[in-house]
N, C-alpha and C positions, 0 to 999 in steps of 0.2 A: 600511439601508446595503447598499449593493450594488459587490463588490467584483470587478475582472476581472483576471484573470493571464494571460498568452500564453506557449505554446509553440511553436512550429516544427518542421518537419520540409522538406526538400531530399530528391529522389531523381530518376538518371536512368538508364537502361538498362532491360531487363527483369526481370521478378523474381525472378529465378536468378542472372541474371551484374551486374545493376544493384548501385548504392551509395548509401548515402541518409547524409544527416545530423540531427540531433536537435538542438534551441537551445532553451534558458529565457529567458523576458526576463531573468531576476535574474542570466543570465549562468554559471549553476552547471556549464549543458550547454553549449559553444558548437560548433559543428559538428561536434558527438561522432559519432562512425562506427555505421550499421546499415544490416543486409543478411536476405538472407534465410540466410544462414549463420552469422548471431548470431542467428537467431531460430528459426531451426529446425535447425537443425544443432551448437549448442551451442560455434561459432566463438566467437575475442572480437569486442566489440565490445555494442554495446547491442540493445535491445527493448521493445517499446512493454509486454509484459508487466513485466520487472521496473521500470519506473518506475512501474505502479500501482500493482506492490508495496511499493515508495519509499513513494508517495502516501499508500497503504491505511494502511502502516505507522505514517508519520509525523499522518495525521490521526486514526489511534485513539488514539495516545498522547497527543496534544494533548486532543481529547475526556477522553479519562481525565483530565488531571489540572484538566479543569474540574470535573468531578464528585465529585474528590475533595476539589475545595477546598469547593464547594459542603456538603459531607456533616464538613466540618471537620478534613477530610484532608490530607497535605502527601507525596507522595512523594520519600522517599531516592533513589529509581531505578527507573527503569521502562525496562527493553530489550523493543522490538516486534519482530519481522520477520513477514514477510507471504508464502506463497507461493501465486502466482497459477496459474492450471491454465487453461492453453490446450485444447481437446478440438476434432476432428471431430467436425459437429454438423451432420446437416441438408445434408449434401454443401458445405459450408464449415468454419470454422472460427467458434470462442465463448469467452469465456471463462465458464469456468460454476464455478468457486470463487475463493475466497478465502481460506487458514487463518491467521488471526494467530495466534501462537505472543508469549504475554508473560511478562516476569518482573520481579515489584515488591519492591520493598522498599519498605514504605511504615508505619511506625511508628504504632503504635495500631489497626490496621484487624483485625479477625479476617477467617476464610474466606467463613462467609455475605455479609456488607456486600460486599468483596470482589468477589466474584462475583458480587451483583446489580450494585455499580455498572461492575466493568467490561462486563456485558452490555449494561447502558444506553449508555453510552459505544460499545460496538461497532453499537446501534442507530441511535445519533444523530450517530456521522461520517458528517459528509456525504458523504466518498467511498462508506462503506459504502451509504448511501442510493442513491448514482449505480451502481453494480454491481449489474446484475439476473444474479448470481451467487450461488448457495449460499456463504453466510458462516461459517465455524464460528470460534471460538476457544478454547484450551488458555490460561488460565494459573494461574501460581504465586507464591504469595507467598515470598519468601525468606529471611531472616536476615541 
């Protein structure tokens, strides 16, 4: 099965005083605002960095909870966030991490299981796959 998704991006001016926009097919972004003062100057507005974080985020969590089904697991709750790290690199610019930061409640699991299966999970999202970034992950099981 081979599955395609489209985003978009719009941009005119130079890349200091230009304006760009960002679109989902699914409609979730539709000519959402970005510049390079929401991307490097911590302006509002969006960045191609925190949508991979979106991404990163939301495909580890999905990943997890295949793994947990798979291992006879059912998660209560699982909160992800992802923060991605933009660096000078090589007289441009890289992203060269990834930290997902998780917390589950997930009924019956102890720490070891846990922990191997969310590493696996962190191995085999596919966004994690697509980032030739250092990937680390923090998580916690909860109450």
């Amino acid at each position: 099965m081979k599955i395609v998704r489209t985003g978009s991006a719009a941009w005119s001016g130079g890349i200091k005083d230009g304006k760009g926009s960002i679109s989902t097919e699914s409609g979730a972004l539709q000519d959402y605002p970005y510049g390079f003062a929401s991307r490097f100057e911590g302006q509002p507005g969006s960045n191609p960095e925190e949508l991979i974080a979106a991404a990163h985020s939301a495909c580890f969590t999905m990943a997890l909870s295949l793994v947990l089904g798979e291992a006879g697991l059912r998660a209560d709750q699982l909160d992800t966030s992802a923060k991605v790290t933009l660096e000078q690199v090589d007289g441009g610019y890289a992203i060269t991490a990834s930290h997902l930061t998780l917390k589950a409640r997930i009924p019956g699991a102890d720490q070891e299981t846990f922990d191997k299966l969310a590493a696996g999970a962190k191995a085999n999202c596919p966004v994690s796959k697509l980032l030739k970034a250092e990937i680390t992950l923090d998580a916690a099981l909860i109450d």
